[in-house]
N, C-alpha and C positions, 0 to 999 in steps of 0.2 A: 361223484360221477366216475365212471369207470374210461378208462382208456382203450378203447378198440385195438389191435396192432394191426400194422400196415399191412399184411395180408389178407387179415377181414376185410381189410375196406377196398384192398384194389381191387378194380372193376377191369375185368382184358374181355375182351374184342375174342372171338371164333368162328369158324363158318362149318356149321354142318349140310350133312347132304344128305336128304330122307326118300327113302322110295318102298313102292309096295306093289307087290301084281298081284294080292289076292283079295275076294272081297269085293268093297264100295274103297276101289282105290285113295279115292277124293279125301272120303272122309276119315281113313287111317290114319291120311297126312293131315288132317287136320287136327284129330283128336292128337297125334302127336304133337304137335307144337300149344295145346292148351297145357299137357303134361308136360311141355319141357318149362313151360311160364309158373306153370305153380311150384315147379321145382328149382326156383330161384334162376332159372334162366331164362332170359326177356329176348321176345327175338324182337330186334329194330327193324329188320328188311327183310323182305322174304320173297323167293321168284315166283314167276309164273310156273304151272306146272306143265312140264317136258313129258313125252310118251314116246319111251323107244324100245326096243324085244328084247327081252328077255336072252343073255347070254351065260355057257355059250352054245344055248339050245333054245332055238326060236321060235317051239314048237310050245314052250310054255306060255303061260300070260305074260301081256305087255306089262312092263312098267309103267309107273308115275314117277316122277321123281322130282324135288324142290332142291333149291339150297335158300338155307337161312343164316342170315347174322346174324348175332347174339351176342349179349353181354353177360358178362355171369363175372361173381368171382370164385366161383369153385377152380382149383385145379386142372392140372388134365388129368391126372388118375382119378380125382372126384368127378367131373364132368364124364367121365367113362363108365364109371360104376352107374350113376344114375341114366344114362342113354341105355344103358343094359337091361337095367330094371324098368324102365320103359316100356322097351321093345318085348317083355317076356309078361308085364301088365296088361299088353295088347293082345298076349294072344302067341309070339313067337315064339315057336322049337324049337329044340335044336336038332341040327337038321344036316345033312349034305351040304355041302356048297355048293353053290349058286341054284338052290333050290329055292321055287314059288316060297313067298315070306311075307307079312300080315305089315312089319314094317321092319324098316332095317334104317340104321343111322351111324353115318361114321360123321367121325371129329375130322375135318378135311383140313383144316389151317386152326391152328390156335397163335395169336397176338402175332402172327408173320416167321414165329420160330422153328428149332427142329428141337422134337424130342423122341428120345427111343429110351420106352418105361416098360419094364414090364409086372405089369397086372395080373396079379393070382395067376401067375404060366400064360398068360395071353402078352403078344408083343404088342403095343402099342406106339405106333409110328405116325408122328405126326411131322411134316405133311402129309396126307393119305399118298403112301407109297405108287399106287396107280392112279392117283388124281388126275397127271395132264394126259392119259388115253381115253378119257372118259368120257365120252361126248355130253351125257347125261349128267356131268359133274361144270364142266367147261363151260355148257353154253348156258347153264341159269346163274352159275356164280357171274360170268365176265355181264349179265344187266344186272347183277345189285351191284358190281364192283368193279368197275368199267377198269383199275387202274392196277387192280392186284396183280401181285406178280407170286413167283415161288421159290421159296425159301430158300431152298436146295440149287434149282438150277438157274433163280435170278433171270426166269423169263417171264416176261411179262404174259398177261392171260391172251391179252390178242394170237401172240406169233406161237403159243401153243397151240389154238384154234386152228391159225394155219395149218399147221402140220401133222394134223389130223388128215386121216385116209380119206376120199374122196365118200364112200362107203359110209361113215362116220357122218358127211356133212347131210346125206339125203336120206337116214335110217334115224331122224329123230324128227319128233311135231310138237310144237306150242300146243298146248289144250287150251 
């Protein structure tokens, strides 16, 4: 019998955040989360989906957007490479920023840590660096995770929500 070593086996905890304005928004975010399960990452909770404009030009299509927990034991440089290859499976460009996109997924929290890797010239910053301005990020993790907090500035998700612009609280809708 072979011996696994303890990195095979640990299982960590992460919350991504997936969104899409073009297309059958729905169903991008859904083919997305069957691709992230057969790619060894099981999502355990996942939100309702959120619909806010598109920034920072609101003249493109709306958003969807989810957050999902997940367990995986990939990495964060391996859990990156495969959300990449994902997002380019479905369809994604490369393209401008913050330009209309088929689906997009960032790693928003891995195991409650901080890490700064960087991947083939891409930074990788985990917590997602603009996590708490995010309305679209904020308000579907704080229902699967009523208690998270963040990493970095050790605030809890609630008193982020707060202080969010008023703008923020009336420019997103539950689908």
């Amino acid at each position: 019998m072979t011996k696994q070593g303890i990195s095979e086996n640990q299982v960590n905890t992460a919350f991504l955040g997936i969104g899409s304005n073009i297309g059958n928004k729905k169903r991008n975010i859904e083919k997305t989360k069957f691709l992230l399960q057969i790619n060894s990452i099981k999502v355990i909770k996942s939100s309702n989906i959120y619909e806010t404009y598109s920034w920072p030009n609101k003249n493109q299509p709306k958003f969807y957007n989810i957050v999902i927990k997940v367990m995986t034991n990939l990495k964060p440089e391996n859990l990156f490479y495969v959300i990449k290859n994902i997002e380019k499976e479905l369809g994604r460009k490369k393209a401008l920023i913050n330009e209309p996109r088929i689906c997009d997924i960032d790693i928003l929290d891995y195991k409650g840590k901080i890490y700064k890797l960087d991947v083939n010239n891409n930074k990788l910053l985990i917590p997602h660096p603009r996590l708490q301005d995010r309305n679209f990020v904020l308000f579907p993790l704080f229902e699967i995770q009523k208690n998270w907090q963040h990493p970095i500035k050790k605030t809890k998700i609630k008193d982020l929500i707060k202080k969010l612009d008023d703008s923020a609280l009336y420019s997103i809708k539950q689908i």
